[in-house]
C-alpha positions in Angstrom: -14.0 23.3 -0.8 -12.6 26.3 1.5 -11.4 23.8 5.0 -7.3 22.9 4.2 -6.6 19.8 4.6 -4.7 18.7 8.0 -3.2 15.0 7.3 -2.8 12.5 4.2 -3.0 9.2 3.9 -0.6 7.8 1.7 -0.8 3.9 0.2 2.6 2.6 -1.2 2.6 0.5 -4.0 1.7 1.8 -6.8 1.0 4.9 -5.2 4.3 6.0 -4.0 6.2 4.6 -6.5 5.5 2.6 -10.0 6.0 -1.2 -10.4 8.5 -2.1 -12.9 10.7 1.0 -12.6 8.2 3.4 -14.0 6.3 1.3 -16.8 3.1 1.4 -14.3 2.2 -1.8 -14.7 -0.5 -3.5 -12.3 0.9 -5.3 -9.5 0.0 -9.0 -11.0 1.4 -8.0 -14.2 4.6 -6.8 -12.7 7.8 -8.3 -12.4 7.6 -7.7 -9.0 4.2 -9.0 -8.6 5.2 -12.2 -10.4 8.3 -12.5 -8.0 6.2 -12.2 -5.2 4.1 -14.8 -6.7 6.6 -17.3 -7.2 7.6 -17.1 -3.9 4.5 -17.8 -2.8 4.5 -21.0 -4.3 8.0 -21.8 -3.6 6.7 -21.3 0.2 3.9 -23.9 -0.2 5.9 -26.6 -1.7 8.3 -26.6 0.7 6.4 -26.4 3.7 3.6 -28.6 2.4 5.9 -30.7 0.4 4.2 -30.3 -3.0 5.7 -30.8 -6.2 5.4 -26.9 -8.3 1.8 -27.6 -9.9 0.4 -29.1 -6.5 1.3 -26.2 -4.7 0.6 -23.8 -7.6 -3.2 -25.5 -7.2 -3.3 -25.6 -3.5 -1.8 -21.9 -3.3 -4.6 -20.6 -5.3 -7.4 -22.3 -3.5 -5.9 -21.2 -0.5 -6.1 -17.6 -1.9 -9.6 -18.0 -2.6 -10.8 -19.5 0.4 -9.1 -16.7 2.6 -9.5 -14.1 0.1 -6.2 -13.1 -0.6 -5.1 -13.2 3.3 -2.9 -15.9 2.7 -1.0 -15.2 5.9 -3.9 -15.3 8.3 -4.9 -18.3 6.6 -1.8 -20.1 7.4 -1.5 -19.0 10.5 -5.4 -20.1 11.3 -5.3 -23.1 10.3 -1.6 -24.5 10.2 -0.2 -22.3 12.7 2.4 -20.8 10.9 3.4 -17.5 12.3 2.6 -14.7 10.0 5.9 -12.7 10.2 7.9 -15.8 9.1 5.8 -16.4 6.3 6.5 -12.6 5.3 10.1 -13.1 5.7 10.1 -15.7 3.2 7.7 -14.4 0.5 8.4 -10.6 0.6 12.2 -10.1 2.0 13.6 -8.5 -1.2 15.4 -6.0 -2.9 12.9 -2.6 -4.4 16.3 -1.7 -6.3 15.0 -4.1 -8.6 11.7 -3.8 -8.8 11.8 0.4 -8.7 14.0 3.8 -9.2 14.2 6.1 -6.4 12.3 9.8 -7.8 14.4 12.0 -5.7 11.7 14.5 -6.5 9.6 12.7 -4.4 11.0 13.3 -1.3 11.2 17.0 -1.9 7.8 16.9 -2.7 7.2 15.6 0.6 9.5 17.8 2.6 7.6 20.5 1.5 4.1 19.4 3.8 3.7 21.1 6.8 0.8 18.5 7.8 0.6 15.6 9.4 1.6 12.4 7.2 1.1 8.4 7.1 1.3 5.5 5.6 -1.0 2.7 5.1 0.1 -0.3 3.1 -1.2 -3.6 2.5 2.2 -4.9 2.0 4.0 -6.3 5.0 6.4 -4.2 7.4 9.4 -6.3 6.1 8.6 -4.9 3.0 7.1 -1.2 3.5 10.7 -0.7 5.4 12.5 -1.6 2.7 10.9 0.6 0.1 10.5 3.5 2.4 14.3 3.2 3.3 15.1 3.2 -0.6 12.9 5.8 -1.4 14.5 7.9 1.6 11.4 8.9 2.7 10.6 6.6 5.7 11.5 9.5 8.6 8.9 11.7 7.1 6.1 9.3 8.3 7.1 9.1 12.0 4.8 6.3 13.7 2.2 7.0 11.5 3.2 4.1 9.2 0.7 0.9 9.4 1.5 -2.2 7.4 -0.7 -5.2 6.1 1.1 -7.2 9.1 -1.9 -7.1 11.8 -5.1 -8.5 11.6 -7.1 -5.2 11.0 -5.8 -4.6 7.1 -7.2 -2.4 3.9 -9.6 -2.5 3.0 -11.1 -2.2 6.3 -12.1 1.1 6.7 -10.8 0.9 10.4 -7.6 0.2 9.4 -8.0 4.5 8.2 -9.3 5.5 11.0 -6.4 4.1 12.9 -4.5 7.0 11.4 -7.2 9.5 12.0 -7.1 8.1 16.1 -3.5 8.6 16.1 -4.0 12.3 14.8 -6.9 13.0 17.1 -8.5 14.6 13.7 -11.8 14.2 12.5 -12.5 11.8 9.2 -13.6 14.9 7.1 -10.4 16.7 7.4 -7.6 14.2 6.2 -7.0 13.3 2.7 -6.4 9.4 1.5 -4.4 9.4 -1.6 -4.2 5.6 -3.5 -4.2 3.8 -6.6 -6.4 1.8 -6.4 -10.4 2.3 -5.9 -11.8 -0.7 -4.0 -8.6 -0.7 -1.4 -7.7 2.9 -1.5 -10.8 5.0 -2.5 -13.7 3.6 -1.1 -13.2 2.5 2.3 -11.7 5.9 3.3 -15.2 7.6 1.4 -17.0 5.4 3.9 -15.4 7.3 6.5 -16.1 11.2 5.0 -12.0 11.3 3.9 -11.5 13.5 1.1 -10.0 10.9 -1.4 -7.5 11.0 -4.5 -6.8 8.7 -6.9 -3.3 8.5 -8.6 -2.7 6.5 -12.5 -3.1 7.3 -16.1 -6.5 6.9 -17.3 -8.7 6.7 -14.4 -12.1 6.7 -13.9 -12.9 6.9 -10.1 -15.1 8.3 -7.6 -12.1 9.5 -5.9 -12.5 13.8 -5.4 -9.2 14.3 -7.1 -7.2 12.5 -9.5 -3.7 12.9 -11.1 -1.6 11.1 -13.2 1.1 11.0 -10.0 1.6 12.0 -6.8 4.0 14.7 -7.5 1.7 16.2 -10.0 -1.1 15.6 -7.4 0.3 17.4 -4.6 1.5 20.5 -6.7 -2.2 20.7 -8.0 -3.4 21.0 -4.1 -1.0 23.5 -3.7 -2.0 25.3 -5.8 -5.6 24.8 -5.0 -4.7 26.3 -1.9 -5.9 22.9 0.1 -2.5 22.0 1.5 
């Protein structure tokens, strides 16, 4: 591979940081996961007014039926705004879900490219973490949440970034954790693709065990 690469795509969670304050957990398995969870259920039985297994039941039908889209879903067919039911479900504190690797904004101080962010997690929430991290000025505008309709893993929702860099597909990098959200959808595109987690079997064209271990590799590789 001799062309350098000129932008990367970062996902968040998971990706960015670990769940559970660096026992890399999956998301569902997490304590933040489960949190998010509850609150999700704790939404449904107010609004709907549901005792905790009727809206446990109707919450996960609900999940099915939209797969996974719950806000859309809400908003489609009860009209309930999107943002408020993020403000409800996701409004909380990373301080307890994550600790802030101060190495990781070095890391990312170091690029001389162009940077972004593409989460599947609301803005309410992506703010948060990027505040806490101390990272969020080093994405600029080029940070695009799970809020609109157009979300991972859409491959459009990449080439949004790749639009607002006026670069082609083939010379940005999409760095994620997980394959079906992360991996593929940018592949779809031509993105040079990395995969970040212990143990990984992917299709991605580079792996590491972090990002911070990923990034140094690429520097070294010359690529970045």
């Amino acid at each position: 591979m001799k062309n350098k690469i000129e932008a990367i795509i970062f996902d968040m969670d998971g990706t960015l940081y670990t769940f559970d304050k660096g026992q890399s957990k999956q998301f569902s398995s997490s304590k933040f996961g489960q949190q998010i969870h509850d609150n999700c259920v704790n939404f449904f039985a107010k609004t709907f007014n549901l005792s905790k297994v009727e809206a446990e039941k109707t919450y996960q039908d609900f999940k099915q039926k939209y797969a996974g889209e719950i806000s859309l879903g809400l908003e489609r067919d009860f009209g309930i705004d999107r943002s408020f039911y993020f403000a409800q479900t996701w409004d909380l504190d990373p301080s307890e879900f994550m600790e802030a690797d101060k190495q990781l904004a070095k890391e990312l101080e170091k690029l001389t490219i162009k940077t972004g962010i593409l989460s599947a997690a609301p803005k309410i929430w992506v703010e948060k973490v990027l505040d806490f991290l101390q990272i969020k000025n080093r994405f600029g505008q080029a940070i695009f949440t799970g809020e609109p309709d157009l979300r991972k893993p859409d491959p459009q929702a990449f080439a949004q970034l790749a639009t607002l860099w006026q670069l082609s597909p083939q010379s940005i990098l999409a760095i994620g954790d997980q394959e079906e959200t992360d991996i593929l959808p940018a592949k779809t595109l031509g993105m040079l693709t990395a995969r970040v987690g212990s143990s990984l079997n992917t299709s991605a064209d580079f792996s590491a065990e972090n990002v911070i271990i990923l990034l140094n590799d690429l520097r070294q590789k010359g690529l970045i």
